[in-house]
C-alpha positions as CSV (number, residue, x, y, z in Angstrom):
1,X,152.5,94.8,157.2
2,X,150.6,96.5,154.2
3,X,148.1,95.9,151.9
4,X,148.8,97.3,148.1
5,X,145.3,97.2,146.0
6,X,145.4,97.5,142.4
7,X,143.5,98.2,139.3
8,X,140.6,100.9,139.6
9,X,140.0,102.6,136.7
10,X,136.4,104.1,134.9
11,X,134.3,101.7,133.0
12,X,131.1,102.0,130.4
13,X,128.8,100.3,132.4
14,X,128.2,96.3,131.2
15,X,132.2,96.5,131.2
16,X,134.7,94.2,133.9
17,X,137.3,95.4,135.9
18,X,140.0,93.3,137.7
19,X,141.2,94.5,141.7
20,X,143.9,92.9,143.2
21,X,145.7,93.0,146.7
22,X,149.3,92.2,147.6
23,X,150.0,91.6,151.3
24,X,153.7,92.0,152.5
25,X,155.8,92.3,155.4
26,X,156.1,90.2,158.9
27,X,153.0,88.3,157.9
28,X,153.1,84.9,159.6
29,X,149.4,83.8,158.5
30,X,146.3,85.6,156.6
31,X,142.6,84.5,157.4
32,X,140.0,86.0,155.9
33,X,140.4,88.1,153.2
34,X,138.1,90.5,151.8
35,X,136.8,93.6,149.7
36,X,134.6,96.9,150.7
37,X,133.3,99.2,149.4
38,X,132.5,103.3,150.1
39,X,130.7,105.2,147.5
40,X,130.2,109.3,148.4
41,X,127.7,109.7,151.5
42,X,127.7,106.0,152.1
43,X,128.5,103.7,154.9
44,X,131.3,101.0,154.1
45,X,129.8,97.9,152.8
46,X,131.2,94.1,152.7
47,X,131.5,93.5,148.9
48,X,132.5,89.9,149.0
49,X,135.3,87.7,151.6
50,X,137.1,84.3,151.1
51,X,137.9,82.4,154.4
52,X,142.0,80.9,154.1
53,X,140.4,77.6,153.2
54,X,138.0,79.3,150.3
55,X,135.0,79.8,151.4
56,X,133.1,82.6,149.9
57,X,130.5,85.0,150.6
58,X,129.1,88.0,148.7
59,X,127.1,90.9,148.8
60,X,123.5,90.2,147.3
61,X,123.8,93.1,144.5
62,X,127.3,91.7,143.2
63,X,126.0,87.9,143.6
64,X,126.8,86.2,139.8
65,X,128.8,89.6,138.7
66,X,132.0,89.6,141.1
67,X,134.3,86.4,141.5
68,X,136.5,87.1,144.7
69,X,139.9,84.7,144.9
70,X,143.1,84.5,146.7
71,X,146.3,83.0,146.3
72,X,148.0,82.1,149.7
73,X,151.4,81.2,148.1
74,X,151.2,84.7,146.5
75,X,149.6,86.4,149.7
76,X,147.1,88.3,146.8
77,X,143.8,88.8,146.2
78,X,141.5,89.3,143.6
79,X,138.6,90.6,142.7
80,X,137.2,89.9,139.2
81,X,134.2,92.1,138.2
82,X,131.6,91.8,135.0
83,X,128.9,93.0,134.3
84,X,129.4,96.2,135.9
85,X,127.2,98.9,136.8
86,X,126.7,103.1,137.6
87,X,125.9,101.8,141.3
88,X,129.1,99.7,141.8
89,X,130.9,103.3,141.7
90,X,132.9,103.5,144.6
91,X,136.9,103.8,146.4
92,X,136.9,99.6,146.8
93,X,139.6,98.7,149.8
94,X,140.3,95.7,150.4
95,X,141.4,93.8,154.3
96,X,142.7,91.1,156.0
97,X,142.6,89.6,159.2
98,X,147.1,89.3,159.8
99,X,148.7,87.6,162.5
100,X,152.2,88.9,162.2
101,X,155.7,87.4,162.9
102,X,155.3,89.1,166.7
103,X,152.5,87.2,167.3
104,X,150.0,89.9,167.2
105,X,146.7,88.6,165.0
106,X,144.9,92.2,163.5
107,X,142.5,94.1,160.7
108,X,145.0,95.6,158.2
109,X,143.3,97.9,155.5
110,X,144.4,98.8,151.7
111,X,144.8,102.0,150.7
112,X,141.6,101.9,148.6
113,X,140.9,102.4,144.4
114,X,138.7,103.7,142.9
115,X,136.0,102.8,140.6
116,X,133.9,104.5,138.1
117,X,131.4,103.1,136.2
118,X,129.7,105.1,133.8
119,X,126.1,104.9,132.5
């Protein structure tokens, strides 16, 4: 099983930037789904999750700026980000809870991206 994220990049601050997440191999179901964050000589932070039946919850600093969404016929996820600022700089990873084909249920990690935004 792995987890491909997608589309970092550097941004002028005010600008949006799209992350996505493919899942693929022996995947059987995905549960929750969701997006952290690490910026330099920081902990990992929750930046927003989506339950299999869509339910949402976000970080209070990206409330009304990030949209997080998944596909489950696609296995993707998104994460759809306006409004951006210096202190949303960070390597963004995103998980998911897996239960594979061998019956195994687990935490898989992307490999992270990285975004920059500038002031």
């Amino acid at each position: 099983v792995q987890l491909q994220a997608s589309g970092g990049g550097l941004v002028q601050g005010g600008g949006s930037l799209r992350l996505s997440c493919a899942a693929s191999g022996s995947i059987e179901s995905i549960y929750t789904m969701a997006w952290f964050r690490q910026a330099p000589g920081k902990q990992r932070e929750l930046v927003a999750d989506v339950t299999s039946g869509g339910r949402t919850t976000y970080a209070d600093s990206v409330k009304g700026r990030f949209t997080i969404s998944r596909d489950n016929a696609e296995r993707t996820l998104t994460l759809q980000m306006n409004s951006l600022k210096p202190e949303d700089t960070a390597v963004y990873y995103c998980y998911a809870d897996i239960g594979t084909l061998a019956g195994v249920i687990r935490a898989y990690w992307g490999q992270g991206t990285q975004v920059t935004v500038s002031s």
